[in-house]
C-alpha positions in Angstrom: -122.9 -166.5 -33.4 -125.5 -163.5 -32.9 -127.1 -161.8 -35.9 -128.7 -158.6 -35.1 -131.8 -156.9 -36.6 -132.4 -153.8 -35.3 -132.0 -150.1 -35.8 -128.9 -148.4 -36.5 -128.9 -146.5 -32.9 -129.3 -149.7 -31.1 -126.9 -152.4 -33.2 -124.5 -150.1 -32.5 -124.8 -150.2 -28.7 -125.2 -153.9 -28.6 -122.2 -154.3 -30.9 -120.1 -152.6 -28.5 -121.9 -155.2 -25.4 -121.2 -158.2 -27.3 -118.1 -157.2 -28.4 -117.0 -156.5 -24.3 -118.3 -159.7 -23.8 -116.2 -161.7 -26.3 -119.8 -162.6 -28.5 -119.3 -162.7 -32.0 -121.7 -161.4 -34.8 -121.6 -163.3 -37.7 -125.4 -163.3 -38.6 -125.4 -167.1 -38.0 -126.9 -168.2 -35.1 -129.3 -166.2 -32.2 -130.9 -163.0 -34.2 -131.7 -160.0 -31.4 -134.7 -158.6 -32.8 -135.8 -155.1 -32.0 -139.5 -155.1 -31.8 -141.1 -153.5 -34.6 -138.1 -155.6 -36.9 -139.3 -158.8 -38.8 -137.4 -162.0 -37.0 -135.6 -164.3 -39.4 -137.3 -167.6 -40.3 -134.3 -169.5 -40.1 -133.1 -169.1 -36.9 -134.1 -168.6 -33.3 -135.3 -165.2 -32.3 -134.9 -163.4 -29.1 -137.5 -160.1 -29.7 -136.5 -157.0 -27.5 -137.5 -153.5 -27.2 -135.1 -150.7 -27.6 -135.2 -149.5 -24.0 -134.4 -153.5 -22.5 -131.3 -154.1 -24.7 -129.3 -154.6 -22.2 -131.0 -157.1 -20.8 -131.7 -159.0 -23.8 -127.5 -159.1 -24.1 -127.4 -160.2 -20.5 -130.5 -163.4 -20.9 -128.1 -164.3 -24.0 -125.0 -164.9 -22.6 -126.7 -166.2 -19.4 -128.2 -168.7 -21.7 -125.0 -169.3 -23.8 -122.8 -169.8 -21.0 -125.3 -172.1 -18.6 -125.8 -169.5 -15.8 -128.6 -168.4 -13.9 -129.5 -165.2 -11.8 -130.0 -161.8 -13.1 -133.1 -159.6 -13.1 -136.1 -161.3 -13.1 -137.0 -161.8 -16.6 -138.6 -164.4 -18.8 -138.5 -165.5 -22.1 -142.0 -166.1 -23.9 -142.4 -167.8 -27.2 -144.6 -166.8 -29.6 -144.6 -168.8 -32.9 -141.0 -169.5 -33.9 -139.6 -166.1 -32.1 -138.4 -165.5 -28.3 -139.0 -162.3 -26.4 -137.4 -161.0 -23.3 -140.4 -160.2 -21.1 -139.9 -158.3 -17.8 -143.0 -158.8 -14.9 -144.0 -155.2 -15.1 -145.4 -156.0 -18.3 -146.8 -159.2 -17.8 -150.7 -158.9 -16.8 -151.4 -162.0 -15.3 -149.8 -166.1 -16.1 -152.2 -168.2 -17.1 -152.4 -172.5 -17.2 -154.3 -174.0 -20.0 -154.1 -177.5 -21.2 -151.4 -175.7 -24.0 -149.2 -174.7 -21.3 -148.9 -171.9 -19.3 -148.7 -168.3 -20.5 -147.7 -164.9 -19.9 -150.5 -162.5 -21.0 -149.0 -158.9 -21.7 -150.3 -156.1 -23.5 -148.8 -157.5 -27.3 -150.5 -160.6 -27.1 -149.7 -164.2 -24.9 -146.1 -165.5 -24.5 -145.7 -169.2 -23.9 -143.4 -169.6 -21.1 -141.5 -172.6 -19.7 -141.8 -172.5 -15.8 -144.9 -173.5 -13.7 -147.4 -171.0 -12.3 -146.3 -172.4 -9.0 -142.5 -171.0 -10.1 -144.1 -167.6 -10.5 -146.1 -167.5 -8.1 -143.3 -168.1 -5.5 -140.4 -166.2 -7.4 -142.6 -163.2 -8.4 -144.4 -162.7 -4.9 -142.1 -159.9 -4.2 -142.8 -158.3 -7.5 -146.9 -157.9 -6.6 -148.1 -161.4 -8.8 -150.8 -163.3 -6.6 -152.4 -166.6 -7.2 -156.4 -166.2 -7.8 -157.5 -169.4 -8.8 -156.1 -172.3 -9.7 -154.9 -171.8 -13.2 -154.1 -167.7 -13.0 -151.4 -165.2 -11.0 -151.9 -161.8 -11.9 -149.7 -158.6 -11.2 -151.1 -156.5 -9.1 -150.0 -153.6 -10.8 -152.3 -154.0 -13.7 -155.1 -154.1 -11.6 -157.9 -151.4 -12.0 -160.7 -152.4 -10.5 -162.1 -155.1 -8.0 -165.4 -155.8 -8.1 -166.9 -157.7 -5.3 -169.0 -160.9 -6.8 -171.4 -163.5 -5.3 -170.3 -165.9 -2.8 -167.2 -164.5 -1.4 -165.7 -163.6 -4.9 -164.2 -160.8 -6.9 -163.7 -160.0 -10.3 -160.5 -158.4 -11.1 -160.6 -155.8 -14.1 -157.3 -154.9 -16.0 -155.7 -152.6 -17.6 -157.2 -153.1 -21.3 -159.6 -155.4 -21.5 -159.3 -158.5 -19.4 -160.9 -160.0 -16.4 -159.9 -162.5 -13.9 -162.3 -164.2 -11.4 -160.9 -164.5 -8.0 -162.3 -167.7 -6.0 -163.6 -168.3 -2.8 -160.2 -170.0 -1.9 -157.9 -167.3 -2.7 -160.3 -164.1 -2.1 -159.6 -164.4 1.8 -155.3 -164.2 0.2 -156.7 -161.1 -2.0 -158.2 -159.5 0.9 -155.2 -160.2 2.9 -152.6 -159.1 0.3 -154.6 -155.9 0.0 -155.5 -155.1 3.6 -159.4 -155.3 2.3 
């Protein structure tokens, strides 16, 4: 049911999770992916890093069996592969007319839910709404420049920036006591 592409080191600790949990690995089915591994072409992907295996093992069954709960994790699609993301290293969600998006450090992950999901799931977690079609995660934040008109622009860790607008500035300024 679960094939497993990964290093030695880690396809031995997920054997030993699947196999507590009953999951067979036949190499037909799922493939957990360690990132840095090439994903199959035939068959659904779930990417993971080395560190979040056991959370990769825990969205799997969840998903197998039809349950919900857990950590709060997501799983973004990129081409014809899965990856388990967690919202420290998501930078900010994003709507476009493709969908929305989870924009991380490796590149954007399409995800399923609606900002408006995020933005009331992950409020707790430091993600704030700053225009219409972007949250972003506090946490990633590096600099806030103060713009015309009652705006900001936010500046991120790497490369990106967000503009805040006049609506949500006075929830910015709020949110960080400005």
């Amino acid at each position: 049911m679960v094939q497993l592409i990964c290093s030695a080191a880690v396809s031995e600790r997920l054997r030993r999770e699947l196999d507590a949990l009953g999951i067979p690995i036949d190499g037909e089915g799922w493939a957990l992916v360690e990132r840095g591994f090439d994903p199959p072409s035939d068959a659904p992907a779930l990417v993971f890093d080395a560190l979040d295996h056991v959370e990769a093992v825990r969205m799997l069954t969840a998903g197998l069996r039809g349950e919900g709960g857990g950590p709060p994790i997501l799983t973004g699609q990129s081409g014809s592969s899965f990856t388990v993301l967690s919202p420290r290293q998501v930078r900010y969600l994003e709507a476009s007319a493709e969908g929305i998006f989870a924009c991380t450090a490796t590149g954007r992950y399409r995800v399923r839910d609606t900002l408006q999901h995020y933005e009331t799931a992950w409020a707790g977690l430091g993600f704030l709404r700053v225009n219409r079609s972007q949250l972003v995660n506090l946490r990633h934040v590096s600099e806030i420049v103060p713009w015309f008109n009652s705006r900001y622009v936010l500046r991120l860790t790497g490369s990106d920036e967000l503009e805040v607008s006049k609506t949500y500035a006075r929830h910015l300024r709020r949110a960080l006591k400005l």
